[in-house]
KEDREN-554873 format. One record per residue (C-alpha): residue in one letter; x, y, z. Coordinates in nm, 4 decimals, padded with zeros to 6 digits. Example, Ala and Ser with C-alpha at 12.3 -4.5 7.8 and 13.67 -1.06 7.14 Angstrom:
BEGIN
A:01.2300:-00.4500:00.7800
S:01.3670:-00.1060:00.7140
This chain:
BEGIN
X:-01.5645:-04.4528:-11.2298
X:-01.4616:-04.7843:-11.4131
X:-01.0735:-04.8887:-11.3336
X:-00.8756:-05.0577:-11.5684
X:-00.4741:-05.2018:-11.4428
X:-00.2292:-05.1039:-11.7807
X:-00.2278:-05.4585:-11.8874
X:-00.6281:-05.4249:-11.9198
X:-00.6324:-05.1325:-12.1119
X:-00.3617:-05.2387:-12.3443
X:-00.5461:-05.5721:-12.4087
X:-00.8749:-05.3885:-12.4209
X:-00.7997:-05.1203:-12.5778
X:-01.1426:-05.1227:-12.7890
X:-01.3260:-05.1512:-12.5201
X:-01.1541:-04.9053:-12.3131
X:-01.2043:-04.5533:-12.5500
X:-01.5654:-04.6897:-12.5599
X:-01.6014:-04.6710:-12.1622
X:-01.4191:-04.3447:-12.1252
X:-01.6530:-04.1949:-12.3784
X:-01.9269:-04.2343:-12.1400
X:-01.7523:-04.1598:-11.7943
X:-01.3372:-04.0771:-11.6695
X:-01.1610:-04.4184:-11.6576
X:-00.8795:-04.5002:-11.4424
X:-00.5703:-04.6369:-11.5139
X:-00.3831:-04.8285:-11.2497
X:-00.0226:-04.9848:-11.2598
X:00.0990:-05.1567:-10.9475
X:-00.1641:-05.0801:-10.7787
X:-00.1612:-04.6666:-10.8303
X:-00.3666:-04.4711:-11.0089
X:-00.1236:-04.3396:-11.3362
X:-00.3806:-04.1948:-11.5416
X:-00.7106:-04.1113:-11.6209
X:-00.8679:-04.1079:-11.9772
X:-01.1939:-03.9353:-12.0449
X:-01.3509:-03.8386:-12.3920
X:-01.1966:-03.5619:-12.6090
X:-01.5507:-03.3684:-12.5175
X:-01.4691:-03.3813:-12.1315
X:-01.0707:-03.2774:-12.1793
X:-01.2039:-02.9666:-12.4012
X:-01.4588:-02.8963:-12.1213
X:-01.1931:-02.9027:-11.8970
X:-00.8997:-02.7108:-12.0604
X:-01.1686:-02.4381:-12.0997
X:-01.2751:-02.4009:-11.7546
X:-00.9579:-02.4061:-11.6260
X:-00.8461:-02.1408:-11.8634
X:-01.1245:-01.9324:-11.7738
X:-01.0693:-01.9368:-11.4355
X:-00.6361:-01.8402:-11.5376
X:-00.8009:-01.5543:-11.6756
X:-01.0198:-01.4519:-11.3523
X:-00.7061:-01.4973:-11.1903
X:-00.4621:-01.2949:-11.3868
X:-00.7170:-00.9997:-11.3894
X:-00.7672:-01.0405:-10.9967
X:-00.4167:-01.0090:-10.9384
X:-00.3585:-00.7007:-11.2618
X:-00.6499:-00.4900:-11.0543
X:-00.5095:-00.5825:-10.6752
X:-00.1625:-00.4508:-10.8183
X:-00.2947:-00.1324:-10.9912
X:-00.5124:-00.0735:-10.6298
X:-00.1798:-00.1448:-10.4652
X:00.0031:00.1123:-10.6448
X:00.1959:-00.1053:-10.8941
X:00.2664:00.0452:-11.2070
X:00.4461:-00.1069:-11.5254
X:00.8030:00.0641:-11.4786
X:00.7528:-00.0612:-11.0759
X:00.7214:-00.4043:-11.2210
X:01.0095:-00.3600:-11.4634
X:01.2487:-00.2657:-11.1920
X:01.1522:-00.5314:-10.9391
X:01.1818:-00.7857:-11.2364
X:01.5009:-00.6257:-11.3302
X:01.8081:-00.9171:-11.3560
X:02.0669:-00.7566:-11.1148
X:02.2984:-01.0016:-11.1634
């Protein structure tokens, strides 16, 4: 993975979109790593897996609670504001 500092990617901006459309590029400012750009193909990759894998994780959880005994008007009054 290329690195770029800030001041590089400002000044190279060009140059920079181009390399991040072929692999992640990292952004560094004072020595740190602040960012990372990759191509708009890569972030849309991305968001969907990780959505996909919300959703595994949501319907994990829905089918442990129903096994567990957990029914909608359960959930209501444990979410229930008491205050």
């Amino acid at each position: 993975m290329k690195t770029y500092t800030a001041n590089e990617a400002k000044t190279r901006f060009g140059e920079f979109i181009d390399e991040a459309q072929r692999e992640p590029v990292r952004v560094l400012r004072h020595d740190r790593v602040v960012g990372v750009m990759v191509s708009a193909q890569d972030y849309e990759a991305m968001r969907a897996f990780y959505a996909d894998r919300l959703g595994q994780t949501m319907n994990r959880t829905a089918e442990q609670a129903a096994s567990a005994g957990l029914t909608a008007k359960t959930l209501d009054t444990l979410l229930a504001d008491e205050s």
